[in-house]
C-alpha positions in Angstrom: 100.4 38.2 66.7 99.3 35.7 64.1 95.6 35.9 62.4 93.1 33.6 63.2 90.9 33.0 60.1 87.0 32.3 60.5 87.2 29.4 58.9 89.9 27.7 57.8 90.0 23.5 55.8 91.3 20.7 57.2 93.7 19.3 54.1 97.1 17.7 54.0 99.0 15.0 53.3 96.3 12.2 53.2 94.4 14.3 50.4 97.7 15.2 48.7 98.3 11.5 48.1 95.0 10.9 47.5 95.6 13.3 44.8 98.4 12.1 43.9 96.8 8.7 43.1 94.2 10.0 41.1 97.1 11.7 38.7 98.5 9.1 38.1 95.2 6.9 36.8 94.8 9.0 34.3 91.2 9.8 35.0 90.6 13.2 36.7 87.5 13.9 35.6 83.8 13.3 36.8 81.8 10.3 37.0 85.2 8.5 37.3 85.9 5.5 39.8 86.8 7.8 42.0 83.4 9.3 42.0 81.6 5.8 41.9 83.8 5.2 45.1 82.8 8.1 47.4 78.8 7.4 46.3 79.3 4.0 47.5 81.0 5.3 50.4 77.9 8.0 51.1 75.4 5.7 50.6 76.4 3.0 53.1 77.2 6.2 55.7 74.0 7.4 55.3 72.2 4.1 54.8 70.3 5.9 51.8 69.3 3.8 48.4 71.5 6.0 46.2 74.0 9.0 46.5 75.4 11.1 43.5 77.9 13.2 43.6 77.8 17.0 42.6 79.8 19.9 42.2 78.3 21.8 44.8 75.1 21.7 47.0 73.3 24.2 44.9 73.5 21.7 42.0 72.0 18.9 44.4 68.7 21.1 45.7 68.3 21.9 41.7 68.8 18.1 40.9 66.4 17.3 43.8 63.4 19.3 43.2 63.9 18.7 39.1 63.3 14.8 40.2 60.7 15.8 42.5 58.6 16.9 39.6 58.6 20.8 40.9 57.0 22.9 37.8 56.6 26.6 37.2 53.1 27.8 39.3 54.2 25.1 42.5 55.2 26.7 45.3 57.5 25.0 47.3 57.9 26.4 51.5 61.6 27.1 52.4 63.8 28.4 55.7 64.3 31.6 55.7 67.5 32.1 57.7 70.1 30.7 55.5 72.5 30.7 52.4 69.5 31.4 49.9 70.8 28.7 47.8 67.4 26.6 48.7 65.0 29.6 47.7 67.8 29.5 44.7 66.9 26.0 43.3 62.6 26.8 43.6 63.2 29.5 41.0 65.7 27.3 38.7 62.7 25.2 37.7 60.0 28.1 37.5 58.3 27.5 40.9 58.1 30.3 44.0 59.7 30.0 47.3 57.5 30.6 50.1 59.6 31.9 53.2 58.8 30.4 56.3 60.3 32.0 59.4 62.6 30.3 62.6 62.7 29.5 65.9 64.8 32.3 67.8 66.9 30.0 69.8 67.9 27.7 67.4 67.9 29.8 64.1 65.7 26.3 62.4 62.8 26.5 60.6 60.0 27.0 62.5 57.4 23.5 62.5 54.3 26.3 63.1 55.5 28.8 60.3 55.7 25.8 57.8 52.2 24.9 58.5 50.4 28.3 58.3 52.4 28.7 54.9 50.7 25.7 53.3 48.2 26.1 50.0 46.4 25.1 47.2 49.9 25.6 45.0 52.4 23.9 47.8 54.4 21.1 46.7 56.8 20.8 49.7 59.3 21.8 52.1 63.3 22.6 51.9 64.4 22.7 55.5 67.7 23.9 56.7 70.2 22.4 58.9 71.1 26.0 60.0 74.9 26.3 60.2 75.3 23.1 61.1 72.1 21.9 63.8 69.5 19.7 62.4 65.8 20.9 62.3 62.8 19.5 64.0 62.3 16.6 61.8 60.0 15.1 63.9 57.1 17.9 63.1 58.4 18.1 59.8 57.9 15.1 58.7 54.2 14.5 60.4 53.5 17.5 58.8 54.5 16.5 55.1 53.2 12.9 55.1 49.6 14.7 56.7 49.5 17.2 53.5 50.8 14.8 51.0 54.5 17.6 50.4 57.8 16.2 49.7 60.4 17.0 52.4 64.2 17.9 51.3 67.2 18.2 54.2 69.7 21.2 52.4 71.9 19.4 55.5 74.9 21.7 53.4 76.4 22.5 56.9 75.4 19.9 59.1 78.0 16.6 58.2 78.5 15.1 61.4 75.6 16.6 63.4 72.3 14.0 64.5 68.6 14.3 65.2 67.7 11.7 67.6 70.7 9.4 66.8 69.9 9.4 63.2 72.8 11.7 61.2 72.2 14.7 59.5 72.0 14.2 55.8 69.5 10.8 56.7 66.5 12.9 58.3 64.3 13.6 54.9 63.5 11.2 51.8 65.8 13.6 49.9 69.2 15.5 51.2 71.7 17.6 50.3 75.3 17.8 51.5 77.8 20.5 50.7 81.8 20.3 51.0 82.6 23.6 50.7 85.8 24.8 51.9 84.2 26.0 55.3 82.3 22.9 56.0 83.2 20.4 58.1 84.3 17.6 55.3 85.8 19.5 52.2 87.2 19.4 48.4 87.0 22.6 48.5 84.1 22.6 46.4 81.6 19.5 46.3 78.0 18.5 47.1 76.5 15.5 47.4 72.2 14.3 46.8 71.0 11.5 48.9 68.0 9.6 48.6 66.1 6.4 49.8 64.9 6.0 46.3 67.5 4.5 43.7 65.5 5.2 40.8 65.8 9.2 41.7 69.0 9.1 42.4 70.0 7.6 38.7 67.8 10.3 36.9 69.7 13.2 38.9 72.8 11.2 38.0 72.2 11.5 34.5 70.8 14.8 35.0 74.2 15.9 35.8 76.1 14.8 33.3 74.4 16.6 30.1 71.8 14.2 30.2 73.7 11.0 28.8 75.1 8.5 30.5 78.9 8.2 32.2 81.4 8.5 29.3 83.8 6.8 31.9 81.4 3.9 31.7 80.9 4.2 28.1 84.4 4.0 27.7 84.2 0.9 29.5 82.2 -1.3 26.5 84.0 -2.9 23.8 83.9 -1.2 20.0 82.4 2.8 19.4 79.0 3.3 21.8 78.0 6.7 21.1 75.8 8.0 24.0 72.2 9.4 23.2 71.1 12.1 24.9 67.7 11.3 26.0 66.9 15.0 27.8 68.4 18.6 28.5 70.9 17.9 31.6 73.4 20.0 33.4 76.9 19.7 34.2 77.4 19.0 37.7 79.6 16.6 37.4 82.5 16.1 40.6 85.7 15.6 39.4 87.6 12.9 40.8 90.1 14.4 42.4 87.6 16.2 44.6 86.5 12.5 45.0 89.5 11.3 46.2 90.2 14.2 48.4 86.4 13.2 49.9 86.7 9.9 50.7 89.9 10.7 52.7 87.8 13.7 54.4 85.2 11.1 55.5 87.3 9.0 57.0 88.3 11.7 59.5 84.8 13.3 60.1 85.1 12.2 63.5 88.0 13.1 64.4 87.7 16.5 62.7 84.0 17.0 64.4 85.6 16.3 67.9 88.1 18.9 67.6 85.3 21.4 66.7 82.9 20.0 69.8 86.0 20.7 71.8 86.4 24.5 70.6 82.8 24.9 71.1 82.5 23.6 74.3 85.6 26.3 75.3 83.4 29.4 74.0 80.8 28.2 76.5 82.7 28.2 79.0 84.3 31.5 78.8 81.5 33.2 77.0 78.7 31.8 79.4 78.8 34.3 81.8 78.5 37.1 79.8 75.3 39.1 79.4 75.7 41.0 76.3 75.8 37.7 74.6 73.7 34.4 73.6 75.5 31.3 72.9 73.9 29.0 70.9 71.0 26.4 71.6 71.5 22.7 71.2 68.4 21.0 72.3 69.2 17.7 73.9 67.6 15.6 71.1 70.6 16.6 68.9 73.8 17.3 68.0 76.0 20.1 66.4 78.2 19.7 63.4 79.8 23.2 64.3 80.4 24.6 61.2 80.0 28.2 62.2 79.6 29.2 65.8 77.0 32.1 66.2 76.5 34.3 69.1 73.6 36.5 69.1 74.6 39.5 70.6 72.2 42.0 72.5 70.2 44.7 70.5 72.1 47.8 72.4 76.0 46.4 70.8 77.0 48.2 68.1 77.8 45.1 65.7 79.6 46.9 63.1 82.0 48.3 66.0 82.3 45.2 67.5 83.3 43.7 63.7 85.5 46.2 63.3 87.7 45.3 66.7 88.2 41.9 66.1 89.2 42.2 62.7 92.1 45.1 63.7 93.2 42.1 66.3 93.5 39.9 63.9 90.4 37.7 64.5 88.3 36.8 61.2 84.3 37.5 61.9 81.2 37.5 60.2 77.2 38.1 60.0 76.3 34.7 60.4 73.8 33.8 57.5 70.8 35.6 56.0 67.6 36.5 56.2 66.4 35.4 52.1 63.5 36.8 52.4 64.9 40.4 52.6 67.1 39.8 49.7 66.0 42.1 46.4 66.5 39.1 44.1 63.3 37.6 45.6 61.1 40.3 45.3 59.1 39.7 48.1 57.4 41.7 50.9 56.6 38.5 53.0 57.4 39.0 57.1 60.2 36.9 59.0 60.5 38.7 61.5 62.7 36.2 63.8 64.9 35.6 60.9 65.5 38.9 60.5 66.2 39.7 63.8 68.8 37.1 64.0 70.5 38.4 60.7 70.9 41.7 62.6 72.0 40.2 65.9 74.3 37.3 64.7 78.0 37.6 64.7 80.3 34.9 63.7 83.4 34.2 65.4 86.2 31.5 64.3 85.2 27.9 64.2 87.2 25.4 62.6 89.4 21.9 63.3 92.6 24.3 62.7 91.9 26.1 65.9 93.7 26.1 69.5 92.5 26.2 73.2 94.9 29.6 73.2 93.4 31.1 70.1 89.9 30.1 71.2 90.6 32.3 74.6 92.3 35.0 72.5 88.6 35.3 70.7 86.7 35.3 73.7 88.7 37.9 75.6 88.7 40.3 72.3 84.9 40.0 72.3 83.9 40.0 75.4 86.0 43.4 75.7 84.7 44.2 72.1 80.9 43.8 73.2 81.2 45.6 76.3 83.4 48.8 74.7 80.7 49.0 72.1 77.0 48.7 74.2 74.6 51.6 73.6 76.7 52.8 70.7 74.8 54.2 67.8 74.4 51.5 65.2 
C-alpha cells in the first residue's frame, strides 16, 4: 500500500521551466530580476508599501525587529504555541521574549495573555498565524496602538488564509511569510518581510545583502562603482531561482489552497463524529490556509501508540508545533499552561495539495481505529 507523506510540495513543470529560464539568464543569484519580480508581485498581493525577499522566515522576523529598533534590555511579547523561530529573532538582537499563552480552541495567541504580559521594558508583540489560522487581530491591534507596541504577523504558515476578508500576511504593520517546503506556496526554502512602510522595507533590504546595496544593480551602472558598506548586514539574500519557482507558486495559491479546503472539509466529515477527537476551530471571521491539520486528541489516548500505528500503515504523522516556552534554550520557568496542553494533545495527520479523497479516508479510518485501540493506555 503506498505511503502517504505528512506533507508533501506542490512542484512540477511550471517551476521546472521557470527554472529553466532563470539558467539560461545567467543570473541565479539573489537580488536578481527575478527577485525584484516576485517583490513586486508580493507587494501588489498584499497591497503593502514594500516586500523583500529572504531566504527564510527566520531571516524576515530578525530583519523586522532589527528595523523595529528592538535593543538588548526590550522585551518583546510572543506566542507561545509555535515553531520558536519568533522567540528565535527577540534573542538575535539581545532583547527577551516574553511567552504569552493561547486560546484552547484555536491554538492563537491569546488577546487577554498579551495584555497581562505588558511592562515597563515591552516593545511589542510577534503574533502567530498558528499552522496556518490567522490571530485575533482585531484585539491585537487595539491593544498595540493603546500601549504605544509595534505589532509583527510571523503569518509563516498562513498564505492563503484571511481575517475578516483582509489576507493573512496584510493583518499587522509588519509580516512575515515563509515558503518552506511544507507550506502552502514553496521554493522549498524562502521567506518573505512585508511592510506598509517603504522606507523599512529598503533598510531590511540592504540589511540582507551584507549591508551594501544590490551588486545586480551595481552591475547595472556604467564604468567600476564599488559598493560601500554603510553597516554590519546579513546574508539573506533569495536566490533567483527560488524567485522564479515563487512567482509560479503564487499564481496557483488558489488553486492549491482549494484542494487543501477540500481535504479538510473530508476529515470533518469523517472525523466529526468521533469523541476521542477535536477537529479544529475556524471561527467564522476567518479562513484556514491548511497547512497542517491538527486534531487534539483526548487526554486518556496514548499518543505515542497512536503515532506508532499510523506510521507502521504507512501514514506520516506528527506533534503538531510547540510549546517555546518549555524549550531548555529559553531558560525560562514562565506558565503556558494551554499551550502546553495542546503540545501534549496535538497530533498531526497528512495535509497537503498532493493528497486524494481515498487517501484522506485511508487516514481517517487508521485513526479513528488507532485512537480507539489505544484509549486509557499508559502514556
Amino acid at each position: 500500500m503506498d505511503a502517504i507523506p505528512l506533507v508533501h510540495a506542490s512542484l512540477g513543470e511550471q517551476e521546472l521551466a521557470a527554472v529553466a529560464e532563470v539558467f539560461a539568464s545567467g543570473w541565479p543569484a539573489g537580488q536578481g530580476p527575478r527577485c525584484k519580480a516576485l517583490e513586486t508581485q508580493l507587494a501588489g498581493r498584499y497591497g503593502v508599501g514594500g516586500a523583500v525577499a529572504v531566504s527564510n522566515c527566520g531571516c524576515a522576523l530578525h530583519l523586522a525587529l532589527l528595523a523595529l529598533g528592538v535593543k538588548p534590555g526590550d522585551e518583546v511579547i510572543v506566542a507561545d504555541y509555535t515553531f520558536p523561530a519568533p522567540a528565535h529573532a527577540v534573542h538575535y538582537v539581545g532583547a527577551t521574549p516574553v511567552f504569552a499563552d493561547v486560546r484552547a480552541d484555536t491554538g492563537t495567541v491569546d488577546p487577554q495573555a498579551v495584555a497581562d504580559l505588558i511592562g515597563p521594558r515591552t516593545v511589542g508583540v510577534i503574533a502567530v498565524d498558528t499552522v496556518g489560522l490567522p490571530a485575533d487581530y482585531t484585539e491585537l491591534t487595539d491593544l498595540t496602538r493603546r500601549y504605544g507596541l509595534f505589532l509583527v504577523e510571523d503569518a509563516a504558515c498562513a498564505v492563503g488564509a484571511t481575517y475578516k476578508g483582509v489576507p493573512a500576511g496584510a493583518l499587522a504593520p509588519t509580516a512575515c511569510l515563509s515558503f518552506h517546503g511544507r507550506k502552502g506556496i514553496s521554493s522549498g526554502e524562502g521567506g518573505a518581510l512585508l511592510t506598509a512602510d517603504p522606507q523599512l522595507a529598503a533598510a531590511a533590504r540592504k540589511r540582507a545583502s551584507f549591508g551594501i546595496e544590490a551588486i545586480f544593480d551595481q552591475a547595472r551602472i556604467v564604468g567600476l562603482p564599488i559598493p560601500v558598506f554603510t553597516e554590519i548586514g546579513y546574508n539573506y539574500k533569495l536566490s533567483d531561482i527560488a524567485a522564479a519557482i515563487l512567482q509560479v507558486q503564487l499564481g496557483r495559491v488558489d488553486e492549491l489552497l482549494e484542494r487543501r479546503n477540500g481535504f479538510a472539509a473530508r476529515y470533518g466529515e469523517l472525523l466529526g463524529d468521533e469523541e476521542l477527537v477535536t477537529l479544529p476551530h475556524v471561527p467564522e471571521d476567518r479562513t484556514h490556509a491548511w497547512q497542517s491539520y491538527l486534531v487534539k486528541l483526548d487526554p486518556s489516548v496514548n499518543r505515542a501508540a497512536v503515532a506508532a500505528s499510523l506510521r507502521a500503515q504507512g501514514i506520516g504523522c506528527g506533534h503538531g508545533t510547540w510549546a517555546s516556552h518549555l524549550q531548555p534554550a529559553y531558560e525560562t520557568k514562565q506558565p503556558c499552561p494551554v499551550s502546553a496542553d495542546l503540545f501534549q494533545r496535538h497530533l498531526a495527520i497528512p495535509m497537503h495539495a498532493e493528497l486524494s479523497t481515498d487517501k484522506v479516508e485511508r487516514v481517517a479510518r487508521a485513526l479513528r481505529d488507532a485512537v480507539r485501540a489505544h484509549a486509557g493506555a499508559p502514556q
